[in-house]
N, CA, C and O atoms as CSV, one atom per row, in Angstrom:
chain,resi,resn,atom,element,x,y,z
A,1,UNK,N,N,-24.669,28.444,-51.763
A,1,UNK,CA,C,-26.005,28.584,-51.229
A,1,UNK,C,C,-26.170,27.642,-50.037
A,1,UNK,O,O,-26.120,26.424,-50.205
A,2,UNK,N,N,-26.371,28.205,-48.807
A,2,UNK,CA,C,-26.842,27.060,-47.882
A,2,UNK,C,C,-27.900,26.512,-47.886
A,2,UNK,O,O,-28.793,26.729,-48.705
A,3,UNK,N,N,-27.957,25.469,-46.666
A,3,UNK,CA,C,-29.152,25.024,-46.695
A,3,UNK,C,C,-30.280,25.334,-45.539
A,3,UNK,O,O,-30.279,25.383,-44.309
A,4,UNK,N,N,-31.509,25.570,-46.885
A,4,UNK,CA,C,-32.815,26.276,-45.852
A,4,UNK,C,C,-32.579,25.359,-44.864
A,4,UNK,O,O,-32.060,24.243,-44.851
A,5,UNK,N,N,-33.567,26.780,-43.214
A,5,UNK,CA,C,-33.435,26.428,-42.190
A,5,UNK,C,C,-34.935,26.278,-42.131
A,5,UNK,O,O,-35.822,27.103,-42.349
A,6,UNK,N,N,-34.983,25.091,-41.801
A,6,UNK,CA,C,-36.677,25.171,-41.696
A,6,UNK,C,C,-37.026,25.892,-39.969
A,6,UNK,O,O,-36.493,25.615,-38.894
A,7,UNK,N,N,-38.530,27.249,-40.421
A,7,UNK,CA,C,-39.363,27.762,-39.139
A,7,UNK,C,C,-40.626,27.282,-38.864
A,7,UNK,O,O,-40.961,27.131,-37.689
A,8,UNK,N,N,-41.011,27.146,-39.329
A,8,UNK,CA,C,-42.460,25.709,-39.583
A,8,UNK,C,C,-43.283,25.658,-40.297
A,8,UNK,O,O,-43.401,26.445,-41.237
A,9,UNK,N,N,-44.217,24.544,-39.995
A,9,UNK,CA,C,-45.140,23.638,-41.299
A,9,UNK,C,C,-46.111,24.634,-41.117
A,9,UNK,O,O,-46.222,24.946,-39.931
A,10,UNK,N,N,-46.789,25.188,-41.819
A,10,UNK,CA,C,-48.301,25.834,-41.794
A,10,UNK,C,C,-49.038,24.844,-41.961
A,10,UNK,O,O,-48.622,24.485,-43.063
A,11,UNK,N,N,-49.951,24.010,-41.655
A,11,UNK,CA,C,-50.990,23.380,-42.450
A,11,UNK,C,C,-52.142,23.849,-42.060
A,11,UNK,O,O,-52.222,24.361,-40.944
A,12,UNK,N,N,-52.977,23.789,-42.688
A,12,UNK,CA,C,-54.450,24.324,-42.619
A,12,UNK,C,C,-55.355,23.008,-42.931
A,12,UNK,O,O,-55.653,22.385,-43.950
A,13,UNK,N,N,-55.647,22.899,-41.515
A,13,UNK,CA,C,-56.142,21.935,-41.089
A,13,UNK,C,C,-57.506,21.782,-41.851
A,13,UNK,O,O,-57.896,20.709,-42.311
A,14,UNK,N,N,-58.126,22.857,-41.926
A,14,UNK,CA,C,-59.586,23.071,-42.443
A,14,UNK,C,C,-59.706,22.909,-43.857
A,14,UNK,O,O,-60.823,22.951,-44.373
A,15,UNK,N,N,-58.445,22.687,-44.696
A,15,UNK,CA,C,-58.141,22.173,-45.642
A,15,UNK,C,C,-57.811,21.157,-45.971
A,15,UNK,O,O,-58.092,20.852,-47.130
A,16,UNK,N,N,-57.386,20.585,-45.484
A,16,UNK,CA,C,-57.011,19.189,-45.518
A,16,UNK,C,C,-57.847,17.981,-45.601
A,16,UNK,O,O,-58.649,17.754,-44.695
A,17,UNK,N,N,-57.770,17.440,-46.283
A,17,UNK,CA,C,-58.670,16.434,-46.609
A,17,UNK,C,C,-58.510,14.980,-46.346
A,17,UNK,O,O,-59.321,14.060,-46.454
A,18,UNK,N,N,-57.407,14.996,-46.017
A,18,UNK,CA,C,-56.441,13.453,-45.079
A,18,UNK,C,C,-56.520,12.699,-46.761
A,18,UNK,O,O,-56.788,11.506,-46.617
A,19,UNK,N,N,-56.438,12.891,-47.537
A,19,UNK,CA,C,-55.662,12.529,-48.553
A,19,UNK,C,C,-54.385,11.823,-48.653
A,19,UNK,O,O,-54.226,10.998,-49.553
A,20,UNK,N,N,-53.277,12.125,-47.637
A,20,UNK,CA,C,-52.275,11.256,-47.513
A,20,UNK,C,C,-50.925,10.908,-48.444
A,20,UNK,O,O,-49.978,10.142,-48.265
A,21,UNK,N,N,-51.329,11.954,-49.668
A,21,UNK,CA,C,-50.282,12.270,-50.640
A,21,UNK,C,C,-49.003,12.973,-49.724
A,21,UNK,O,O,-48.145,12.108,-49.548
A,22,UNK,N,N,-48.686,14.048,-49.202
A,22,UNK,CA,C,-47.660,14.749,-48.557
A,22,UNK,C,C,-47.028,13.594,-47.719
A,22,UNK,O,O,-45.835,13.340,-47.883
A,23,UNK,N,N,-47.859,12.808,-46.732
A,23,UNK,CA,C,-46.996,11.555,-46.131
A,23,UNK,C,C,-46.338,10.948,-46.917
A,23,UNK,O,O,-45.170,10.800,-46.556
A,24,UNK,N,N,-46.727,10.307,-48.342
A,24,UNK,CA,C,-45.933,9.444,-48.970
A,24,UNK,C,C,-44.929,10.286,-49.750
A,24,UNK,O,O,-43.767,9.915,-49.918
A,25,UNK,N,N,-45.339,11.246,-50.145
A,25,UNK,CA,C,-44.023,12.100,-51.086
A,25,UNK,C,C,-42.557,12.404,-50.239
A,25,UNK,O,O,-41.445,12.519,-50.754
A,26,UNK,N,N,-42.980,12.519,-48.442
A,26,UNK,CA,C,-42.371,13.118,-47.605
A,26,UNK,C,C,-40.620,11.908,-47.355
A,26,UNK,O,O,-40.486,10.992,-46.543
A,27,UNK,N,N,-39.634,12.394,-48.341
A,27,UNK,CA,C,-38.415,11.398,-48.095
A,27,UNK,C,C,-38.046,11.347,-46.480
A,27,UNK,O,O,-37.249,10.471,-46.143
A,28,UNK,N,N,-38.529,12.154,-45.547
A,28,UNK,CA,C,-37.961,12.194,-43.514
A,28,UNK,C,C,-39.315,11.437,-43.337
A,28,UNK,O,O,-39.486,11.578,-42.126
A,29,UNK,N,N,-40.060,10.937,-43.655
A,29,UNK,CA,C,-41.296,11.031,-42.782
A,29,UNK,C,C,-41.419,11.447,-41.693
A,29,UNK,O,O,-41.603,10.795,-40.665
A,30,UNK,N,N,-41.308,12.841,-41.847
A,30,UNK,CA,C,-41.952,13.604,-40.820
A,30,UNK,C,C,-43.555,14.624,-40.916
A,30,UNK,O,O,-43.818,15.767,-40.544
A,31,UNK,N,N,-44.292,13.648,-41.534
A,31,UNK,CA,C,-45.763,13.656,-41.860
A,31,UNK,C,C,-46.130,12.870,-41.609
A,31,UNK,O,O,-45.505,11.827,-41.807
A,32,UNK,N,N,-47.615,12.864,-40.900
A,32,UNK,CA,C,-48.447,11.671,-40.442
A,32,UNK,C,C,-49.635,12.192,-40.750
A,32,UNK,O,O,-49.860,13.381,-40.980
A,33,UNK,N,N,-50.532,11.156,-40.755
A,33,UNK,CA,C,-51.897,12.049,-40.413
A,33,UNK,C,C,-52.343,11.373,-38.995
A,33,UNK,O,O,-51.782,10.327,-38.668
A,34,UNK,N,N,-53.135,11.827,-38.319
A,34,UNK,CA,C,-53.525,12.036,-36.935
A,34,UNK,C,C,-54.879,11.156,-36.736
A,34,UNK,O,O,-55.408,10.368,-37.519
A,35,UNK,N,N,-55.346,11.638,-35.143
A,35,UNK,CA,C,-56.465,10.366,-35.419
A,35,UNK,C,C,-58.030,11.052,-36.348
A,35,UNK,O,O,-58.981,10.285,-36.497
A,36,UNK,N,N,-58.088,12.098,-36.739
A,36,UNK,CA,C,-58.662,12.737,-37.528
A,36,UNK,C,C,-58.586,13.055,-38.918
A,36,UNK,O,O,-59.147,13.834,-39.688
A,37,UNK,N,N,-57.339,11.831,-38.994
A,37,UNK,CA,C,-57.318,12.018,-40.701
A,37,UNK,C,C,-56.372,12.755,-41.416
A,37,UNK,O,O,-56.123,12.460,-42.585
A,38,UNK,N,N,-55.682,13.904,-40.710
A,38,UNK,CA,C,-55.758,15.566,-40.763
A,38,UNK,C,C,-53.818,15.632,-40.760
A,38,UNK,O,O,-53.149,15.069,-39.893
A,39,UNK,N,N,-53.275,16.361,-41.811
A,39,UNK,CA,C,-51.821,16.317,-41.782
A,39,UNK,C,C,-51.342,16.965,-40.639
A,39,UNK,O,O,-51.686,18.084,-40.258
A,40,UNK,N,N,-50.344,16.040,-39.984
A,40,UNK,CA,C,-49.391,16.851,-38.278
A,40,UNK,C,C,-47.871,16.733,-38.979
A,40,UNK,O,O,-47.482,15.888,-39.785
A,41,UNK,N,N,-47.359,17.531,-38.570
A,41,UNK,CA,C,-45.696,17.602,-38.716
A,41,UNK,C,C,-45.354,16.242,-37.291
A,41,UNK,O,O,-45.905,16.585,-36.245
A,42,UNK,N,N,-44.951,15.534,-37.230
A,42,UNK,CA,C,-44.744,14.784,-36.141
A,42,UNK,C,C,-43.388,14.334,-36.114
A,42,UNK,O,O,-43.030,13.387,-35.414
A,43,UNK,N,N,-42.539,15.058,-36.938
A,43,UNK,CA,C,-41.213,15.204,-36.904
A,43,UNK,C,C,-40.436,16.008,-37.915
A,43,UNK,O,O,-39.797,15.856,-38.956
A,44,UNK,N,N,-41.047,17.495,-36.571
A,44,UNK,CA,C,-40.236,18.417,-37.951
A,44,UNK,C,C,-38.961,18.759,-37.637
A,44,UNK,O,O,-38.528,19.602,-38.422
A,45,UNK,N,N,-37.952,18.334,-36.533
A,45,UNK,CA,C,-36.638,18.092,-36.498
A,45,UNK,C,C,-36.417,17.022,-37.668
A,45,UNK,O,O,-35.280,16.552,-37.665
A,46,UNK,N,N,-36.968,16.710,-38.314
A,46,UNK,CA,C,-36.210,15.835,-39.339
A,46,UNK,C,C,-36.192,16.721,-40.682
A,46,UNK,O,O,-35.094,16.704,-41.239
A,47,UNK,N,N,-37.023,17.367,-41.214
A,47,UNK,CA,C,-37.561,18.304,-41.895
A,47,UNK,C,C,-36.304,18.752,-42.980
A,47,UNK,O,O,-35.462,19.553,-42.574
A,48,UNK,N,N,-36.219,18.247,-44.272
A,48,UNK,CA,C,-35.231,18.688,-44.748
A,48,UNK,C,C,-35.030,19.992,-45.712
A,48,UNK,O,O,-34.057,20.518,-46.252
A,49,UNK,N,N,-36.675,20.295,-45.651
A,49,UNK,CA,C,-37.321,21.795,-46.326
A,49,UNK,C,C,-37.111,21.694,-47.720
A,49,UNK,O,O,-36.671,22.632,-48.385
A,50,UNK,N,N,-37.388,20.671,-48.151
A,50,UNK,CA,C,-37.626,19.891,-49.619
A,50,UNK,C,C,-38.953,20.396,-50.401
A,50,UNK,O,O,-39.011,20.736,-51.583
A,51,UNK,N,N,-39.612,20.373,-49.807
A,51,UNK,CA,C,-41.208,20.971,-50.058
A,51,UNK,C,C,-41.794,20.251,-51.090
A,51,UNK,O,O,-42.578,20.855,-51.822
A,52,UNK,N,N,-41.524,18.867,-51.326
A,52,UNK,CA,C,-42.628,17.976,-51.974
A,52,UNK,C,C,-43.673,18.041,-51.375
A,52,UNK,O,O,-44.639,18.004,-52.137
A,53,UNK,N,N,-43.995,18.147,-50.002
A,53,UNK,CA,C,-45.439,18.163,-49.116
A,53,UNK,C,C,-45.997,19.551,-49.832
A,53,UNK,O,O,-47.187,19.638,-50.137
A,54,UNK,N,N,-45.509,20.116,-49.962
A,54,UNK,CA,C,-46.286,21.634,-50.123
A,54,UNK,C,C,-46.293,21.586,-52.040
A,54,UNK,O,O,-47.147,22.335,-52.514
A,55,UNK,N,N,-45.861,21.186,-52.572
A,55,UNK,CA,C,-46.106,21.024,-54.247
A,55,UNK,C,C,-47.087,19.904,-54.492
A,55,UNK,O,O,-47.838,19.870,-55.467
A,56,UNK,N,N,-47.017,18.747,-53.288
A,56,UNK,CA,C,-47.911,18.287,-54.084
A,56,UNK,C,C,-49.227,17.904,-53.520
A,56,UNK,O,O,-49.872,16.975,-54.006
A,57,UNK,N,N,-49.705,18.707,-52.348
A,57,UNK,CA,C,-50.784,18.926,-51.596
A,57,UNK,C,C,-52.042,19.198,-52.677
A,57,UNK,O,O,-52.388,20.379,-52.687
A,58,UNK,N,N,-52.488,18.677,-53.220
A,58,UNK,CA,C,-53.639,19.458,-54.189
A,58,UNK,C,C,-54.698,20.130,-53.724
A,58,UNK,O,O,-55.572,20.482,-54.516
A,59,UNK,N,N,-54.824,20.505,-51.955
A,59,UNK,CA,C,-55.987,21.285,-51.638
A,59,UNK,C,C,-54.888,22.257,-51.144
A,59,UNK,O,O,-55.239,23.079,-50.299
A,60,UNK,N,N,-53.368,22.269,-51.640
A,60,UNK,CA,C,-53.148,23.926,-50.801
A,60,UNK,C,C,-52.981,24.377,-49.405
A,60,UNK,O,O,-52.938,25.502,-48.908
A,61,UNK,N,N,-52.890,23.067,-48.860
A,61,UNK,CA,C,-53.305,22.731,-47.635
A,61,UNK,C,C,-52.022,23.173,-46.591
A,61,UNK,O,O,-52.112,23.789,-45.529
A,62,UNK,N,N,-50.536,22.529,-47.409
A,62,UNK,CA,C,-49.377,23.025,-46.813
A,62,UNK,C,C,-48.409,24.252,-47.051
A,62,UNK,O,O,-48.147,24.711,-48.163
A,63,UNK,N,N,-48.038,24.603,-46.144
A,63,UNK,CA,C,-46.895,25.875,-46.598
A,63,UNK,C,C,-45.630,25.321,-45.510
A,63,UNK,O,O,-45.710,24.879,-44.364
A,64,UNK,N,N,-44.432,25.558,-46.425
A,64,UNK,CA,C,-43.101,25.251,-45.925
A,64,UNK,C,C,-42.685,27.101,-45.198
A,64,UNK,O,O,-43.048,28.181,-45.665
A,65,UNK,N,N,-42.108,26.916,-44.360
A,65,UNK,CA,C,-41.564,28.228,-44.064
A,65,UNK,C,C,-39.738,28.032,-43.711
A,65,UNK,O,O,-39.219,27.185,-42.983
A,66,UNK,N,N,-39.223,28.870,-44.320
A,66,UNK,CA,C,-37.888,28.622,-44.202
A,66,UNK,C,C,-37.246,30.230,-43.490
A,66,UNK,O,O,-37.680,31.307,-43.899
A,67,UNK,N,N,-36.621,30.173,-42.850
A,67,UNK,CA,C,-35.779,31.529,-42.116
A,67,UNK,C,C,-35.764,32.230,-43.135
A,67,UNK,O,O,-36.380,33.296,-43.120
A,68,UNK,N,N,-35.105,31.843,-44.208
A,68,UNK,CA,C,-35.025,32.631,-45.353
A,68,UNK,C,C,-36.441,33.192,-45.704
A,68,UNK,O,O,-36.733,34.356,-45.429
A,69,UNK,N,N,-37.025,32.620,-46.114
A,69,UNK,CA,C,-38.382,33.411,-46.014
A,69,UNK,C,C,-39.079,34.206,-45.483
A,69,UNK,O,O,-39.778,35.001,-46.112
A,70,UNK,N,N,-39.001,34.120,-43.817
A,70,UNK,CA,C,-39.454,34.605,-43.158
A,70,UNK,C,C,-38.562,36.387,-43.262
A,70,UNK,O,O,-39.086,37.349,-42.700
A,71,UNK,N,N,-37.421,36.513,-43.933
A,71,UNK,CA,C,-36.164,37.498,-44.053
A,71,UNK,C,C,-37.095,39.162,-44.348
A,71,UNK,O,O,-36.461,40.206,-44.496
């Protein structure tokens, strides 16, 4: 099985609650939150398509997209 290719972060901004859980779960930190509080991918070349950000978002807020997925 290879490894997912990450195509990008969905976040839904209007969801997000700057909560700040997905930054700390995130092993690349390639999550920040912004000057609004609000989750940014700010390094999704690092992105290892792990999807702790997206399991443990509790408003639903993130979606991982992988090539494979997109198939």
């Amino acid at each position: 099985m290879s490894k997912p290719k990450l195509k990008e972060h969905r976040i839904r901004r209007d969801w997000c609650k700057g909560c700040g859980i997905c930054v700390a779960f995130c092993p690349k930190q390639v999550l920040e939150l912004d000057e609004q509080e609000k989750a940014v991918a700010k390094r999704p070349q690092d992105c290892i398509c792990c999807k702790l950000c997206e399991l443990r978002c509790p408003d639903l807020a993130i979606e991982i997209v992988t090539e494979e997925d997109a198939s």
